[in-house]
N, C-alpha and C positions, 0 to 999 in steps of 0.2 A: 606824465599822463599814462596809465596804464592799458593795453591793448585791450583788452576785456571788457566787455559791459557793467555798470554797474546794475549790482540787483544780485539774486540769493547766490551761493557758494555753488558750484559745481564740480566734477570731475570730468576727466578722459575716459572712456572705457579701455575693458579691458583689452582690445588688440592695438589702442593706440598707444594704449602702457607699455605692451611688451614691442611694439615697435620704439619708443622712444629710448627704450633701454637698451635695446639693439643700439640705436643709433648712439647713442653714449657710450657703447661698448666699441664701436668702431673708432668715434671718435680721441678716446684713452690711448687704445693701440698704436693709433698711427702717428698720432701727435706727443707719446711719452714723454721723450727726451726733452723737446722745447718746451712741454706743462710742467715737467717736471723742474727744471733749470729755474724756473719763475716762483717755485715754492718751495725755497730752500728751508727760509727763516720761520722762526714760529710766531704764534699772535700774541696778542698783550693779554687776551681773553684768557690763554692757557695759563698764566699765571696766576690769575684769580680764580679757575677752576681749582689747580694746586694748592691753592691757601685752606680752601675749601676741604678739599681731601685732605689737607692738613690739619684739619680739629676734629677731635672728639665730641662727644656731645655736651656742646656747653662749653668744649676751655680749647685754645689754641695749644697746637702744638707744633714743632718745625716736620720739615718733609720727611728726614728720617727716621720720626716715629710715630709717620702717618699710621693709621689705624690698619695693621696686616701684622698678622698673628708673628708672619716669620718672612716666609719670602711673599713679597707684593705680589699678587697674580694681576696683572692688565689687559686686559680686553679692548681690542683698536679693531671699530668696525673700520670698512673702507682706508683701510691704512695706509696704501697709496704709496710715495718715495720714504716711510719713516717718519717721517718729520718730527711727527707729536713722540718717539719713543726719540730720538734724539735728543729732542727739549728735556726728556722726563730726564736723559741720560745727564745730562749738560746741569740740569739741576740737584744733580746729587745722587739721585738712588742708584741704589747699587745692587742690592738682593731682589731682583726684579726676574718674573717668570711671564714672558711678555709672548702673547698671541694676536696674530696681528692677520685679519683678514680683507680678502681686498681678489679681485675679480681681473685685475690687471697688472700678472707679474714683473711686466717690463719697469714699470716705474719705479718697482725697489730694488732693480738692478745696479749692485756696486755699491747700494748703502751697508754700514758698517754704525756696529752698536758694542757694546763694551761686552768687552769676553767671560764678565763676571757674570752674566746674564744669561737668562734660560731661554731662547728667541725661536717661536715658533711660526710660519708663514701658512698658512692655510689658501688655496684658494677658494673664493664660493662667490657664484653671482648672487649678489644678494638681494637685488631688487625682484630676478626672478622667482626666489624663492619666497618673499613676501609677496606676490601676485599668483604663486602658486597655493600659500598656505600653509609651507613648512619651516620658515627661518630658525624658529625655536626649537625642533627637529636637528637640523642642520647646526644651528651653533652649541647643540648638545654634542653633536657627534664631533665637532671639531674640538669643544673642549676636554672632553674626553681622551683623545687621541695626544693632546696636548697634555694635560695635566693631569691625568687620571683622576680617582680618585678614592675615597675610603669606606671603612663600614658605614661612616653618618650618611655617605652620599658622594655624588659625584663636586668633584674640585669646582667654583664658583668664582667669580673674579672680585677683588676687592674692591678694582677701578674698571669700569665700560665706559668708554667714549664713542662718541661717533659725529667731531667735525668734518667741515665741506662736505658734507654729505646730502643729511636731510632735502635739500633743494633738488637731489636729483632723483628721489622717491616718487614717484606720482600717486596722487589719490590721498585724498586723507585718511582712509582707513586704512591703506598698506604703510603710511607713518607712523601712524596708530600702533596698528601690531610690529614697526621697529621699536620702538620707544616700551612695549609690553615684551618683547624677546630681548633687548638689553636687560631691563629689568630681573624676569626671569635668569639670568644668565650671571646675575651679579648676586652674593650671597648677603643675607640679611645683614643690616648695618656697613653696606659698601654703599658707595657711588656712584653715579650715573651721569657722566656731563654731554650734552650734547650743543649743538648752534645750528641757529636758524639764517641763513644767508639772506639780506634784506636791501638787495640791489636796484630793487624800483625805488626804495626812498634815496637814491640817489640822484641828482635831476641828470648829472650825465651819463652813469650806466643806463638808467632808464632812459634817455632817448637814442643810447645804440639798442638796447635790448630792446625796445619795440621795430626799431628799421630791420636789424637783423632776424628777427621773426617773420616777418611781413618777408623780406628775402628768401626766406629758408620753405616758409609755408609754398610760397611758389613754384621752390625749385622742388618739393618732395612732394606735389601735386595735393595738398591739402588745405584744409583752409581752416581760420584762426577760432571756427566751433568746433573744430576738432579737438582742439587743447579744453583745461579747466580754467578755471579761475585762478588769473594770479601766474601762467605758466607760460615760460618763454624761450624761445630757441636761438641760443646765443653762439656767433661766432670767436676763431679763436686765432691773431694775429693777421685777419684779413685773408685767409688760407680760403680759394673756394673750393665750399662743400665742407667745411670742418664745422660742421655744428654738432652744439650741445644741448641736450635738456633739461630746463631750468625754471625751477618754482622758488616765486620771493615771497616771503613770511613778510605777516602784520602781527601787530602786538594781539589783535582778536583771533587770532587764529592759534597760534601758539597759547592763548587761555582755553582757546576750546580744544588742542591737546589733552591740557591737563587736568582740565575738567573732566575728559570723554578715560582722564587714567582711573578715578576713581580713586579707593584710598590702597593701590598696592605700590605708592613711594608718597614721599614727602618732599616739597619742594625746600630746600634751606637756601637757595640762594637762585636771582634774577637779574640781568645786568644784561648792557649792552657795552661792545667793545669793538675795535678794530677796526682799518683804514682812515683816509684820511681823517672822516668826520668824529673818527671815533663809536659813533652807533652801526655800522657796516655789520654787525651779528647781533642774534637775539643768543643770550646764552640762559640755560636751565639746568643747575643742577640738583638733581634725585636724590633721598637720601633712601633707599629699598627699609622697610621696617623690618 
């Protein structure tokens, strides 16, 4: 049962946005080690995004001659301990020119990626930056800085990802403009995968995710109109005061995503994967025209 009322869709405003990303920011920091230690492994989901990024238009091909002209440029929003660039590494690629942004250095303290690799570490709050207006700004200037680029243009990524993420975005419209600055960010005929974490359709996450909001709202002196629709403040190994901000996706929501994208990508592929039930993520991947 979800905390929210039913009835039309809402938002947080804007200062309890940029308090909750605060609070996710503190949260990250102080808890790295032991969040990090818990997500070593990668998902079933990133395999099927890879299959994906594996064909051309129209004909399957294997990983290593995924569609990148030379060297693969990857784009990892929120990239957090590595993980997804380990997977990528574990699965083969090798000519890999990997940019991996992320708001909390501690967590890819001590990972290690193949020396054959071109491995760039940017930090950027990114949540701020989409509640200020400039993400696409910002991941200009970090690719740049990263890959440079040529007479045609600035360097553009083949592949943009951005799991565990989206759920700690607030607002639909600052999701909105993530999923329009990966875009941008990814050059015509790349990739775009992202997932949508969908923790209330679990009957036991969702009945810690409701206690622990109802806990959290009290002790940060707010109350549960202060969130949107759908958004909840989860704890994290029973630590008090470790909370986090967190929005669970429905399949109608994730439609009106990509509806509200209009025609600057193509969906080719829609799937749910990962935990135990198996549906634990919405996943979408873009194909940029």
């Amino acid at each position: 049962m979800q905390l929210q009322e039913d009835g039309a869709h809402r938002d947080m405003g804007i200062d309890v946005a940029r308090r909750m990303n605060a609070l996710n920011a503190r949260f990250y920091r102080e808890n790295a080690a032991s969040f990090s230690q818990t997500r070593r492994s990668g998902w079933p989901g990133w395999q099927r995004c890879l299959e994906e990024f594996g064909r051309r238009e129209g004909a399957a091909t294997d990983l290593h001659s995924a569609p990148c002209e030379t060297t693969c440029h990857v784009l990892d929003l929120a990239c957090g301990n590595l993980r997804f660039a380990r997977f990528l590494a574990d699965a083969g690629l090798e000519d890999v020119s990997y940019l991996g942004t992320d708001d909390c250095p501690e967590l890819a303290a001590g990972a290690s990626l193949p020396s054959t690799w071109d491995v760039s570490l940017r930090r950027l709050d990114i949540v701020d930056a989409l509640l200020a207006g400039d993400l696409q700004d910002e991941l200009g200037t970090a690719i740049a800085r990263a890959w440079g680029g040529t007479a045609a243009g600035p360097a553009k990524a083949d592949l943009s990802v951005a799991f565990g993420f989206l759920h700690h975005v607030p607002t639909h419209a600052a999701r909105l403009a993530l999923l329009r600055a990966m875009l941008a960010a990814t050059r015509p005929g790349g990739m775009c995968c992202v997932s949508f974490w969908r923790f209330m359709s679990d009957e036991r996450l969702a009945t810690k995710a409701n206690a622990t909001t109802h806990e959290a709202l009290a002790a940060l002196g707010m109350s549960k109109g202060d969130l949107g629709t759908s958004d909840y403040l989860l704890g994290w190994q029973g630590a008090p005061g470790a909370w986090r901000y967190c929005h669970s996706f429905d399949d109608a929501e994730v439609d009106e995503l990509l509806s509200d994208l209009g025609g600057v990508a193509r969906p080719v592929a829609r799937f749910a994967s990962d935990g135990r039930s198996g549906d634990l993520n919405a996943y979408v991947v873009l194909r940029r025209p």
